[in-house]
C-alpha positions in Angstrom: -12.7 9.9 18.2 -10.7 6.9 18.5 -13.8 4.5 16.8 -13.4 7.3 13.7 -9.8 7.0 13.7 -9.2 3.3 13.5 -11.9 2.8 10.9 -10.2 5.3 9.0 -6.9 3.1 9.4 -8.6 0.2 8.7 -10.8 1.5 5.7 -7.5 2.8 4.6 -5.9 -0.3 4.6 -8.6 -2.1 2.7 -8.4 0.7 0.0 -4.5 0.0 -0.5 -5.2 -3.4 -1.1 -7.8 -2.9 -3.6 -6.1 -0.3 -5.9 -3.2 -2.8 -5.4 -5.0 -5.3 -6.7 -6.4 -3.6 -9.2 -2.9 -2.3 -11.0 -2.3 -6.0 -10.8 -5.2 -7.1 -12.8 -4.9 -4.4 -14.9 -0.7 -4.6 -15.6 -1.4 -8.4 -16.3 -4.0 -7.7 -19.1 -3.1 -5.8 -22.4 -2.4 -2.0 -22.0 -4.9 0.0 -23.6 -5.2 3.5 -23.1 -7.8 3.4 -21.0 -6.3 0.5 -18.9 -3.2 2.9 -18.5 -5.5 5.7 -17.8 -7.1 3.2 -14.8 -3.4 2.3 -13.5 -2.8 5.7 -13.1 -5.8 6.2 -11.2 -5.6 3.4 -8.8 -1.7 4.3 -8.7 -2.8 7.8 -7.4 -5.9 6.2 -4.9 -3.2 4.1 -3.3 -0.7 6.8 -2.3 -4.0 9.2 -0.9 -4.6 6.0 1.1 -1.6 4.8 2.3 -1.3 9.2 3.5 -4.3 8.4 5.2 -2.9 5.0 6.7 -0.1 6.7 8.0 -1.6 9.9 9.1 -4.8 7.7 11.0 -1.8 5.1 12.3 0.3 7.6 14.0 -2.7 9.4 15.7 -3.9 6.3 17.1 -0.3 5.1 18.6 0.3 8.8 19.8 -3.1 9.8 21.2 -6.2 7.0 20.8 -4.5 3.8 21.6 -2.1 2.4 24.5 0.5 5.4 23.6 4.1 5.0 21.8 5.5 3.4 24.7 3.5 0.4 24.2 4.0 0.0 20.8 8.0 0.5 20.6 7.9 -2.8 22.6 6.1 -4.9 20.8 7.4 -6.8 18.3 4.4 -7.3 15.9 4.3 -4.0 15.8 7.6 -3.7 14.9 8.0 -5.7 12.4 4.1 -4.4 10.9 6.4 -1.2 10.5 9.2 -2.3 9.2 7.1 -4.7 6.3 5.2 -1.4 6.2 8.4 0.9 5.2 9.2 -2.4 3.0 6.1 -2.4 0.8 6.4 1.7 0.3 9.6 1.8 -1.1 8.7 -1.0 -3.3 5.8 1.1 -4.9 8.0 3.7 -6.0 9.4 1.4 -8.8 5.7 1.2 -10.6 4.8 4.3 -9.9 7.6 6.0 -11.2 6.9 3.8 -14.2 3.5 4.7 -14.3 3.4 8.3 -14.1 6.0 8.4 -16.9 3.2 7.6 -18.6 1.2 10.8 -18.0 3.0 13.0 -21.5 1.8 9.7 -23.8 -1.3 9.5 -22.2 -2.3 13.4 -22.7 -1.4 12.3 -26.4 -3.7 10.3 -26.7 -1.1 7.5 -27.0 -0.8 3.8 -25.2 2.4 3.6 -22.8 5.1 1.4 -24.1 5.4 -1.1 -21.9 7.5 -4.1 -22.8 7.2 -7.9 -21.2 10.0 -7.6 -19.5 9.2 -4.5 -17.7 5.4 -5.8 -17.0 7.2 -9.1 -15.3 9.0 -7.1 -13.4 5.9 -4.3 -12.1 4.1 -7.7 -11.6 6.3 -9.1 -9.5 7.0 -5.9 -7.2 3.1 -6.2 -6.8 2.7 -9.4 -6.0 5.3 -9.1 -3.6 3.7 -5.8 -1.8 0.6 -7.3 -1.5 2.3 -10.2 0.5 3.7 -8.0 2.6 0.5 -6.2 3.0 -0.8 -10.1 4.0 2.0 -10.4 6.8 0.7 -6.7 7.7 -2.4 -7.9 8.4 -0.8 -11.0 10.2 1.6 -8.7 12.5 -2.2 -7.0 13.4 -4.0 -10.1 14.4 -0.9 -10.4 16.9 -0.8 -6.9 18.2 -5.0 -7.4 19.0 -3.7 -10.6 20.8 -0.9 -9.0 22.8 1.2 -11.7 21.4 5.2 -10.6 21.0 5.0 -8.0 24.0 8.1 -7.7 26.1 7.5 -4.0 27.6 
């Protein structure tokens, strides 16, 4: 169970960073209605994946891994959660953005979205997927047992 679990969290992880990537690609380019449509999409695949990286992660620090214990004292982990609470309350800027979309869209109509705004989605991106990066970093520590002081 604990092999299922952490490919789960991992598989998870991957898929945030894709559909992350994606809006990026896709916010960068001109906004059709079926690049808005897309958005929207990947928008809604990145919060089922990041319930699925929480609900995996906190499984595996409660009952498949070295237990809460361990993980409350180590700092990579730490700060993995903190970047991780970081990079969620980010998202809610775009996606609020995007799902005001949804009325225009049913309509048939392409989002107005001026430059401005699509700087500014851009940026929050680019800066969630760094954070995502230093994730990824505060991992490779935790597999290393570097930053332990339990």
């Amino acid at each position: 169970m604990s092999i299922a679990f952490a490919y789960l969290h991992h598989l998870a992880a991957f898929v945030i960073f894709a559909a992350l990537f994606m809006e990026l690609v896709l916010i960068k380019g001109e906004l059709t209605l079926w690049s808005a449509r897309k958005i929207l999409l990947y928008d809604l695949i990145y919060g089922i994946a990041a319930s699925a990286l929480i609900v995996a992660g906190l499984l595996r620090v409660v009952h498949f891994e070295k237990g809460a214990h361990y993980y409350l004292h180590d700092v990579p982990f730490i700060v993995k959660m903190t970047l991780f609470a970081i990079v969620g309350l980010l998202s809610v800027y775009p996606t609020r953005v995007f799902l005001s979309w949804r009325a225009v869209l049913k309509q048939g109509v392409v989002p107005a979205l001026d430059d401005v705004a699509r700087r500014r989605i851009a940026r929050v991106i680019h800066t969630e997927l760094t954070g995502i990066a230093l994730i990824i970093l505060c991992a490779v520590l935790m597999a290393r047992g570097i930053g332990y002081f339990g």
